[in-house]
N, C-alpha and C positions, 0 to 999 in steps of 0.2 A: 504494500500500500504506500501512495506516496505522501509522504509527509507537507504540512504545511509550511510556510515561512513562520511561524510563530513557535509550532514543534522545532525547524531548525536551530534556528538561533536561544532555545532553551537550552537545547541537545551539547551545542557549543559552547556556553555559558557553563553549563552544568560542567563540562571536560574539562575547560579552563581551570575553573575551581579546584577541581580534586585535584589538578597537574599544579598548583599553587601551591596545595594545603601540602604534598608529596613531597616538594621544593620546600617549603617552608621547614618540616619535619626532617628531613636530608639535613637543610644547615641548620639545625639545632643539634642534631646528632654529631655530626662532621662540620664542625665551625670552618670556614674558611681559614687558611694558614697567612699569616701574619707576612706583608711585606719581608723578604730578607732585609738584614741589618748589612746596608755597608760603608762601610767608613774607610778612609785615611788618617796614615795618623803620622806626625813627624816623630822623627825618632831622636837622631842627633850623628856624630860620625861615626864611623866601624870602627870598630875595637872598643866602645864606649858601651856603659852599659844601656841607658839610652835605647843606641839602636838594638843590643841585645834583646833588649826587651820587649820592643816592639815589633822586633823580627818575629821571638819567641811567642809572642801572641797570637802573631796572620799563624805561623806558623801551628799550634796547637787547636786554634777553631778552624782548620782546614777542611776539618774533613764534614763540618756542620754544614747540609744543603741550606741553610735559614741564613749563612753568616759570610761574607767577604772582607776580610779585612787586610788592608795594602798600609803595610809598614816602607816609608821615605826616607832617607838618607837626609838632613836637612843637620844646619849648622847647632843648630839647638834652642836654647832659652829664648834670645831675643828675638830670631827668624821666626818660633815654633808663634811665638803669639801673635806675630805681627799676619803669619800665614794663617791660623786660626779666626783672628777677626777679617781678614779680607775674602775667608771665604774658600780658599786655596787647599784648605786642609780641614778636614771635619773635627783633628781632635789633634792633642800635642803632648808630650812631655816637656815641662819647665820649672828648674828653681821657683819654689815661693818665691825670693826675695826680688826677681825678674818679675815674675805676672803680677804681684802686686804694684809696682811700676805702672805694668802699662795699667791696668785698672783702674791706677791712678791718674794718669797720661804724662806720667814725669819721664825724664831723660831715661834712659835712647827714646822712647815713645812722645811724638807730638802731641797724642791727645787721648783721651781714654778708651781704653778699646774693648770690643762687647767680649770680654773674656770671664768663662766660670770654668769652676772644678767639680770634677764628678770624682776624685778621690786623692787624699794623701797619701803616698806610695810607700815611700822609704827616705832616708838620709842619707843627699852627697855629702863625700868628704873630700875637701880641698887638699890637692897635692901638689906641693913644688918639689919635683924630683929633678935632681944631682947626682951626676957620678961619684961613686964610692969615696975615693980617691980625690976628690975636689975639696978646697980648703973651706967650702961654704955651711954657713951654720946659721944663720939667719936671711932672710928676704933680701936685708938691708948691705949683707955681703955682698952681690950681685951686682953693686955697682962697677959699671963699666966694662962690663961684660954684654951678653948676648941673651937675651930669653923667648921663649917662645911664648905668647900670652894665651893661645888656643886660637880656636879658629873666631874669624870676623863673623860677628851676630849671634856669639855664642852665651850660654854664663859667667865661662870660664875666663872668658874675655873680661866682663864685667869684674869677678871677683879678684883677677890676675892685674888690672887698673886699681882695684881699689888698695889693694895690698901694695904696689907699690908707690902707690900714693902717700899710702900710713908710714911707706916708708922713706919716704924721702926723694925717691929717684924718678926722676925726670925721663923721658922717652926723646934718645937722641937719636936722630936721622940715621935710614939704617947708611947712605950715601957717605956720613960719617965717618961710618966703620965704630968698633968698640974700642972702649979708651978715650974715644974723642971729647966724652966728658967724664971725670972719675966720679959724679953725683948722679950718672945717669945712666940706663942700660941702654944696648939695642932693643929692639922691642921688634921680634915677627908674632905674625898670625900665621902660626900652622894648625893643619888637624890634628889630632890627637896619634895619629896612626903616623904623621908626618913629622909632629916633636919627638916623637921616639926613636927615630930613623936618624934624625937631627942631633940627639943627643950621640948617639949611638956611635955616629959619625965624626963628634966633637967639633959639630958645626955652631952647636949653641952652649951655654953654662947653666943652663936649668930650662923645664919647663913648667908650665903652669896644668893643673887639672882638676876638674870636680867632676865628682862621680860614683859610686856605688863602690862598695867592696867585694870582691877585687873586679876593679877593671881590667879587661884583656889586655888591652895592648902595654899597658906599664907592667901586669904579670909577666907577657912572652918577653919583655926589654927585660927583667930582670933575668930570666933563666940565660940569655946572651951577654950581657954587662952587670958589671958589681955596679948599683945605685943604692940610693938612698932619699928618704925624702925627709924635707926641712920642718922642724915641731914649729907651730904657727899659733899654739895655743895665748899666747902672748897679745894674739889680734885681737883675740873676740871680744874683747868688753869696748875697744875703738870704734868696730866694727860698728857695736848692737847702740850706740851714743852716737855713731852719725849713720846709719839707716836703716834699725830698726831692731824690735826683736825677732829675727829669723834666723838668728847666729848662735850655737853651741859648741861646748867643748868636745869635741869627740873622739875617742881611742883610736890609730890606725895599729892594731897589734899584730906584735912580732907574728909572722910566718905568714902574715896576708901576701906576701910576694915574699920569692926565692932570697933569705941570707938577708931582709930588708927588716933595720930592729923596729922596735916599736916607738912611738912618737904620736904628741897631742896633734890635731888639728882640728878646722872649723866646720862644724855639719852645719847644712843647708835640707830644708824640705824637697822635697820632689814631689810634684803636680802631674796630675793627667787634669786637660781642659780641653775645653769643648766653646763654641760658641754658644751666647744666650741664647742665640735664637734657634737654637737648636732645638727639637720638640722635645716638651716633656717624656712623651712614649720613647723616643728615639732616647733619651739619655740615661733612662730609666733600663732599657734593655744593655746598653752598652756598660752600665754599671755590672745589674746581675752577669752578664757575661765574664766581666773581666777577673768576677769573684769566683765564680764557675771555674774558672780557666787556674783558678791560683795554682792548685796541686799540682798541673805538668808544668806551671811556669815555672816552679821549684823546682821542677828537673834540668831546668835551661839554666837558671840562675839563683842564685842563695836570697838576692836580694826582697824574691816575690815571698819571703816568708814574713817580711813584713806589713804585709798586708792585711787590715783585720780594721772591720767596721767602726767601733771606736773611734782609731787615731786616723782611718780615711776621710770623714767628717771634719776634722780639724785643719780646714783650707786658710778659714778667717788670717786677712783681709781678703783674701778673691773668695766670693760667692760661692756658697754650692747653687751649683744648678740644682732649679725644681725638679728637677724629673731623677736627679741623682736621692737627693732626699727621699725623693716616694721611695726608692729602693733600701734605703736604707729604715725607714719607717717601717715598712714589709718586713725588716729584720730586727725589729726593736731595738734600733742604736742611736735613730736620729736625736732622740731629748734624752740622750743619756750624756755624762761628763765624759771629753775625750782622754783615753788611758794614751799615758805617756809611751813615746814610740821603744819596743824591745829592746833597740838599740843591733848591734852589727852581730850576725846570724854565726 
């Protein structure tokens, strides 16, 4: 029998519906899956721990279909925020005492940049490493000599300026050559993989470092050359009276590199940031991720053991990002007092 137009289009109506109701019942049961997460992230130079770690990271969410993460070779501290707020990089490692800067919009930074932290990581420790054999025992020795200050837009940059600021010594033209002033050093920007080679070569008299314990490239320079590095504990109360408190005393102990003794120097925080305008969802997921990830990060490196909700909370002055919060909310840390960092693993 043939159906009317009013039978039809119930007929259809009625299909509709149930192929709705079907659909609707499917994604209840089977939620659709979640945009993958993917980021970039600056790291800092090779042999630092930095890019370790960030390598360490693309590297152990590899194999998550939901996760891409592209660890960059980038100068560090000052690049990593300046590439974060322009957009260039989704996410960065940097000294507290640098992304506070730009947050702030103070020198190197023209103006304040949309930079937060999605966690506390661990404490650099500042190295000025010397060969064995060199007559050097304070910063302020190094006059008229040669040093490497780390690479250009780095922290190490900034800390390695500050330090011999506190001490006296003026930055003489390298066109000069050394000697040219006995109150003042040469002064290069090498990488961290390039002072070593430098040193190694006795093309410089020290060079400048901040960074995790143990850094590669100054471990494999030790098992090659008798060094040593300069106790600096002396800085840090200068330090914390003219830029801030981000500056502690901290142990670099015997046997952290080959035959290298023990000696104070200055711990700095280390940052992971993110843009503000980064979404909540998005910073919220790359939090839990990076906490996820901690156990193989400890298999790359000592430093991910200090990582623990608590003291990754303790950014202040740079922001935690909202959506870092939420995650740690989830884990009951965010309104708790942050516990003081473990110290060197």
């Amino acid at each position: 029998m043939a159906w009317s137009t009013p039978h039809r289009l119930w007929a259809v109506t009625r299909t509709l519906a149930a192929g709705s109701l079907a659909v609707a019942v499917l994604t209840w049961a089977y939620p659709p899956h979640p945009a993958p997460l993917r980021l970039s992230i600056g790291t800092g130079g090779a042999g630092g721990v930095y890019h370790v770690y960030g390598a360490g990271l693309a590297e152990v969410t590899g194999a998550r279909q939901d996760t891409e993460i592209t660890a960059l070779t980038t100068a560090a501290s000052v690049e990593n925020n300046l590439l974060v707020a322009d957009g260039s990089l989704d996410a960065a490692f940097t000294l507290a005492d640098v992304a506070a800067l730009a947050v702030s919009g103070e020198e190197p930074f023209d103006r304040p940049l949309p930079v937060s932290a999605v966690a506390r990581l661990y404490d650099n420790h500042a190295h000025v490493v010397v060969r064995a054999d060199s007559p050097y025992e304070k910063v302020s020795d190094l006059a008229g000599g040669t040093v490497s200050v780390g690479a250009m837009g780095s922290g190490t940059e900034m800390m390695a300026d500050r330090l011999l600021d506190l001490s006296g010594l003026e930055e003489v033209p390298a066109s000069e050559g050394p000697g040219a002033n006995p109150a003042g050093v040469v002064r290069l920007q090498l990488s961290i993989g390039n002072s070593a080679l430098a040193l190694e070569n006795e093309r410089i008299d020290a060079f400048f470092w901040s960074g995790g314990l143990p850094t590669q490239a100054v471990g494999d320079l030790a098992e090659r050359v008798p060094i040593r590095l300069l106790d600096l504990a002396d800085h840090v109360p200068d330090l914390v009276d003219a830029y801030g408190e981000y500056f502690s005393e901290l142990p670099v102990p015997a046997g952290t590199y080959e035959g290298v003794p023990a000696v104070r120097t200055i711990g700095v925080p280390s940052l992971l940031v993110v843009n503000t305008r980064m979404s909540e969802g998005r910073a919220e997921e790359f939090t839990r991720l990076l906490f996820e990830s901690q156990a193989d990060l400890v298999d790359i490196h000592p430093v991910a053991l200090h990582l623990h909700p608590r003291s990754a909370i303790a950014t202040l002055p740079v922001p935690l990002h909202p959506g870092a919060a939420d995650y740690y909310r989830s884990v009951k840390y965010a309104y708790d007092e942050p516990a003081a960092d473990p110290g060197p693993p």
